[in-house]
C-alpha positions as CSV (number, residue, x, y, z in Angstrom):
1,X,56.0,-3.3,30.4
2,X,53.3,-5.7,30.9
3,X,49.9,-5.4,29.1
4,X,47.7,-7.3,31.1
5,X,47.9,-7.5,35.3
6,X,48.4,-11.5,35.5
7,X,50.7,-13.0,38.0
8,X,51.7,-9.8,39.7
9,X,55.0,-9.4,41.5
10,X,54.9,-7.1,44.6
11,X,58.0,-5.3,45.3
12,X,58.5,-3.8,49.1
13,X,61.5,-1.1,47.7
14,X,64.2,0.5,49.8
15,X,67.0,2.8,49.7
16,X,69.5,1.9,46.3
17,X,69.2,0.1,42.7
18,X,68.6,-3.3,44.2
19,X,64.6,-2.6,43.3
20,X,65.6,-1.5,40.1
21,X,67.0,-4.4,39.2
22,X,64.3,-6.7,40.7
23,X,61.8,-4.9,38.5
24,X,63.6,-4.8,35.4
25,X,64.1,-8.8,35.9
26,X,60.5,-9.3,36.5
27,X,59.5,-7.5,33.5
28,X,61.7,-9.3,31.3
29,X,59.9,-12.4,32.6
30,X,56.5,-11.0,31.9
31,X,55.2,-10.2,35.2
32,X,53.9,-6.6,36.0
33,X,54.9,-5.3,39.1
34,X,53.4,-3.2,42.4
35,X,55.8,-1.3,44.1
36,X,55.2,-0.7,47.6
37,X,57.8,2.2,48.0
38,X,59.1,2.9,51.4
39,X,58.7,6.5,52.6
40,X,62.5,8.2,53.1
41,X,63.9,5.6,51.8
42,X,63.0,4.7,48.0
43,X,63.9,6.6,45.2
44,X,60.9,8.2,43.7
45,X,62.2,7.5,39.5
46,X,60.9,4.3,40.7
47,X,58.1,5.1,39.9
48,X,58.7,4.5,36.1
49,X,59.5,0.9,36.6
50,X,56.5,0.0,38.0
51,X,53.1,-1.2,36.9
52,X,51.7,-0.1,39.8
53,X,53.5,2.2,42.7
54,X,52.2,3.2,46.0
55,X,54.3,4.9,48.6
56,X,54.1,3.5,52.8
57,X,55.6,3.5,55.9
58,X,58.6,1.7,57.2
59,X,56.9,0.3,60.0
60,X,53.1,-0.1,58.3
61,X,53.2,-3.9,57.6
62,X,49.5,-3.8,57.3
63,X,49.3,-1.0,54.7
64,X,52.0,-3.0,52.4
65,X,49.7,-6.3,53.1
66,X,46.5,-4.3,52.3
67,X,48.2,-2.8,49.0
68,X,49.0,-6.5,47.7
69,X,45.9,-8.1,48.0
70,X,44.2,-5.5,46.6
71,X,45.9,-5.8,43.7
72,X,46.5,-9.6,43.6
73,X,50.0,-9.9,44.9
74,X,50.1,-13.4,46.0
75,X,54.3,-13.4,46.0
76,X,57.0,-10.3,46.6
77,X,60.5,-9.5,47.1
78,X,62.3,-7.2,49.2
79,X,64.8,-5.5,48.1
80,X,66.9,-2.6,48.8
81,X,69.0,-1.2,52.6
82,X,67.3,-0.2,55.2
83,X,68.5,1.3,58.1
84,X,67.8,-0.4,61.1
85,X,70.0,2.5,63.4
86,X,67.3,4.9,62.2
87,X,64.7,2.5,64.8
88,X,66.5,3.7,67.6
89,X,66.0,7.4,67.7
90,X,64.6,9.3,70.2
91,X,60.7,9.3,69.9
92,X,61.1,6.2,67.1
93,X,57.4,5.8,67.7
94,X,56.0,8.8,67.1
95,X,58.6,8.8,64.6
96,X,57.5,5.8,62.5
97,X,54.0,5.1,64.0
98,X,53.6,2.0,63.7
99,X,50.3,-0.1,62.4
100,X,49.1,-2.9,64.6
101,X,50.1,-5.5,62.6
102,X,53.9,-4.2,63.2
103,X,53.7,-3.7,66.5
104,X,52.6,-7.5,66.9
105,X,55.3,-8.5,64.7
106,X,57.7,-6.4,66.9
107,X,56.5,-7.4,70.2
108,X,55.0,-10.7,70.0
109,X,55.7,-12.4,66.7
110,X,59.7,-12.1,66.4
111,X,61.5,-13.9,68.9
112,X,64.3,-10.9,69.0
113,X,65.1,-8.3,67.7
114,X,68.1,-9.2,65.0
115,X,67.6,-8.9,61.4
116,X,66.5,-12.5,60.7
117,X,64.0,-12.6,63.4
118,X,62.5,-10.0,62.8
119,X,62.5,-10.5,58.9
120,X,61.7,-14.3,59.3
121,X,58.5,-12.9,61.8
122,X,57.3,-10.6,59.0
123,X,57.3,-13.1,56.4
124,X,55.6,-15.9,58.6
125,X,53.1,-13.0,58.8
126,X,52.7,-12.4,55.1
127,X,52.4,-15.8,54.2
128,X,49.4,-15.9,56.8
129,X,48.1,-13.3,54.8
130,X,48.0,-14.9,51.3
131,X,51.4,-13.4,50.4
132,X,54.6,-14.9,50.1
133,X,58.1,-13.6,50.4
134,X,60.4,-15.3,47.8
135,X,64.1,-15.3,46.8
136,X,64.8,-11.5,46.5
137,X,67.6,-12.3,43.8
138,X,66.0,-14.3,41.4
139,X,65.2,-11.5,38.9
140,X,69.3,-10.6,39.0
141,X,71.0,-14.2,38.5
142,X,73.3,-12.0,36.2
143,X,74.6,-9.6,39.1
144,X,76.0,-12.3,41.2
145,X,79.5,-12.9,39.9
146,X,81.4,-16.6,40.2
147,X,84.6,-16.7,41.8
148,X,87.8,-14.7,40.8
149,X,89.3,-11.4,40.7
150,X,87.1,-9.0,38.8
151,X,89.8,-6.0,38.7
152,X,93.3,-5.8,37.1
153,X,94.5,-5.5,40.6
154,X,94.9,-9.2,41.8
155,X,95.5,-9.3,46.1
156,X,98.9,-8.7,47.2
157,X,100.6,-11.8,49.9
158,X,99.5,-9.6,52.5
159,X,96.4,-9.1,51.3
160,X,95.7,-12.7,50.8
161,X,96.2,-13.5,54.0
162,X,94.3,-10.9,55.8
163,X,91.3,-12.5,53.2
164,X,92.1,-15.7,54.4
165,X,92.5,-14.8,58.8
166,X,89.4,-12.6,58.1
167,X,86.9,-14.6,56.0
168,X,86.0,-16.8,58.8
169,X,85.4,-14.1,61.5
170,X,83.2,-13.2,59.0
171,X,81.2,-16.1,58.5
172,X,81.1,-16.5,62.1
173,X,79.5,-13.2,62.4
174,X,76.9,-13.8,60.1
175,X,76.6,-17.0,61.6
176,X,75.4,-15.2,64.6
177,X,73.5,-12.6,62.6
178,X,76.1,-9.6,63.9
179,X,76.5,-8.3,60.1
180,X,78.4,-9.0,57.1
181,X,81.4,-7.2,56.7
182,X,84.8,-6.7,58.8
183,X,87.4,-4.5,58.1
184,X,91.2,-6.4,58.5
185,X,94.8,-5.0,57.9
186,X,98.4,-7.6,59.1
187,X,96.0,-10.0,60.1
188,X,94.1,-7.8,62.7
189,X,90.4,-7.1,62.7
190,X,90.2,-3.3,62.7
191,X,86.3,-2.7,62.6
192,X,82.8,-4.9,62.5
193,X,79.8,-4.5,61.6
194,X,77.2,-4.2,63.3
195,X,73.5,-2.3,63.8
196,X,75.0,0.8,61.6
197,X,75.4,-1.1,58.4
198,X,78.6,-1.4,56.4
199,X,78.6,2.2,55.1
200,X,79.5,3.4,58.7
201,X,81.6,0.1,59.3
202,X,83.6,1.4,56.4
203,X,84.0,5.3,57.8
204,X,84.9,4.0,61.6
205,X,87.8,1.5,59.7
206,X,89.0,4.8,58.4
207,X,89.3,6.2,61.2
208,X,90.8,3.5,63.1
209,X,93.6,2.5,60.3
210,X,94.7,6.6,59.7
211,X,97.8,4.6,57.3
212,X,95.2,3.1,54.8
213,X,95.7,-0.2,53.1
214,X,92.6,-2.1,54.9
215,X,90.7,-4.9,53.5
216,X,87.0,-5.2,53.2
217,X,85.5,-8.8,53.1
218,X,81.6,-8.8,53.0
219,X,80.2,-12.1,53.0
220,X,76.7,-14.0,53.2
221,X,75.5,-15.9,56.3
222,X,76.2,-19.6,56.8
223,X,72.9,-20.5,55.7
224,X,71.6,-16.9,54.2
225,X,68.3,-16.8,53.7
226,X,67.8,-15.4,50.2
227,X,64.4,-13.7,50.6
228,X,66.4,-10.9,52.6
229,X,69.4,-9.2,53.5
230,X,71.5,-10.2,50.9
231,X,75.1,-8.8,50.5
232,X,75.4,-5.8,48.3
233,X,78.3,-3.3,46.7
234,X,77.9,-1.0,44.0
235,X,80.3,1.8,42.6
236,X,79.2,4.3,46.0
237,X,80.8,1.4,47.7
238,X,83.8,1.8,46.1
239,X,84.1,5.3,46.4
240,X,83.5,5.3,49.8
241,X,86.3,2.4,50.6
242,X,89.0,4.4,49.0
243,X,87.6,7.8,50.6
244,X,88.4,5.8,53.9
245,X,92.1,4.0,53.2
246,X,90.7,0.7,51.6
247,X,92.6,-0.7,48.9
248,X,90.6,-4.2,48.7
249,X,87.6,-5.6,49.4
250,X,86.8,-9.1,49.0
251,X,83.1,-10.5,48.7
252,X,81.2,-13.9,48.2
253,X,81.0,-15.1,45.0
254,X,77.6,-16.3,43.7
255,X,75.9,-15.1,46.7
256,X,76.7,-10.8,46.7
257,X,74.8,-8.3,44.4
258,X,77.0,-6.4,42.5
259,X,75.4,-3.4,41.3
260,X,76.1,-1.6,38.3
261,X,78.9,-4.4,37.9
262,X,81.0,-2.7,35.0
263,X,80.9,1.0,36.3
264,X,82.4,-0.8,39.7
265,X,84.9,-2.5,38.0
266,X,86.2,0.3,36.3
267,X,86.1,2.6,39.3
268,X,88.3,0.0,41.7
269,X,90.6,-0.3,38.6
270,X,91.1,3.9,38.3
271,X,91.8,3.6,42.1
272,X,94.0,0.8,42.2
273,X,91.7,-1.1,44.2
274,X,91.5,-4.7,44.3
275,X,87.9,-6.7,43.5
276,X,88.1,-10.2,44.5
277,X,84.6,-12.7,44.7
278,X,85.8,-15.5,46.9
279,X,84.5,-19.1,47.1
280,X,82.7,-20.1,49.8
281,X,84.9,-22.5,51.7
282,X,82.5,-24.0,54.1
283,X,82.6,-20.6,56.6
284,X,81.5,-21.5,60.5
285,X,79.7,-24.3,61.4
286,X,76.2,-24.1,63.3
């Protein structure tokens, strides 16, 4: 790790590896890094990877502003899921308790209340602060694969063309900031994405298609904003598609995180799965 403490890199961590991988990255490019660690969702072995660690709340924008400065964060990276659904349970304010400087980014700052508005909010508020929210994935260049099919399992006809009906659906929903995956079987959308996040998606499409033999396609928006919310599958992916009838999933190539990128690959190819990083053909228009 870093000797000295010049140039920090603040990392706001969530659930999954993604963190992990930002602060390896970062170290390997000399920069120590601070770890704001969100509460229930972060893994605690985080800990190790970091110059400096400090644990906060979901909802405590303040705290994780406070935490930077003090140390001399002047640019950070989120990274990691987050589950929005969980900001809808009974009581979510006693719950999460918010800090004031959430509630105005909830309220009065965000002009609704999808992803990128609220994101965009929060990092309009940062920056105000002296912090700036950068390009989550440019510690991980390496886990974004180029086009191609990454298994030994190429798609099927059939498969191809449920890729090809489905892909701009997709693009369309991100377009429209409704979420990034659909589930698709002979050319039919059986599932979408929405506020539950694409673990769920995938357990409803199971339910749904009882005979199996779905496609995933996960895509980026239109014009994804890199600082957040990027596209993600790792090997727990995987297992969960085939738990739930899938037999390919298709994702955008140079623009999804692929986590743990050999272990994946091996796992789809024990299962007979198909892996497939598709070029961005141009997706819906604004």
């Amino acid at each position: 790790m870093a000797s000295d403490f010049d140039n920090p890199l603040g990392i706001i961590a969530g659930a999954g590896r993604f963190p992990f991988l930002v602060a390896e990255g970062a170290h390997k490019a000399g920069r120590p890094v601070v770890v704001v660690a969100l509460r229930g969702l972060a893994d605690p072995s985080l800990q190790a990877y970091a110059d400096r660690f400090y644990w906060a709340g979901i909802v405590r924008l303040g705290r994780w502003i406070r935490i930077f400065r003090r140390c001399q964060v002047h640019e950070a990276i989120m990274a990691g899921s987050v589950r929005k659904s969980d900001m809808y349970v009974p009581f979510r304010m006693l719950r999460f308790w918010p800090d004031w400087a959430s509630i105005k980014v909830w309220f009065f700052e965000a002009a609704d209340r999808r992803n990128d508005s609220l994101l965009r909010a929060t990092a309009d508020h940062m920056q105000r602060k002296g912090i700036t929210l950068t390009n989550s994935v440019q510690y991980c260049q390496d886990h974004l694969p180029a086009a191609g099919v990454l298994t030994k399992r190429a798609p099927s006809p059939a498969q191809q063309q449920d890729i090809e009906f489905g892909w701009r659906i997709a693009k369309e929903m991100g377009r429209l900031d409704v979420g990034q995956s659909i589930a698709v079987r002979e050319q039919e959308v059986i599932a979408v994405e929405a506020i539950e996040g694409t673990d769920r998606m995938i357990e409803r499409a199971g339910q749904l298609c009882r005979r199996g033999g779905w496609t995933l396609i996960k895509v980026a928006k239109p014009k994804q904003d890199l600082r957040f919310d990027v596209p993600t599958i790792g090997p727990d992916t995987i297992e969960n598609l085939s738990r739930h009838g899938a037999k390919a999933v298709v994702i955008e190539a140079g623009k999804t995180l692929v986590i743990d990128h050999e272990k994946l690959v091996e796992r789809a190819d024990q299962l007979g799965m198909v892996v497939f990083a598709h070029e961005d053909n141009g997706g819906a228009e604004d």
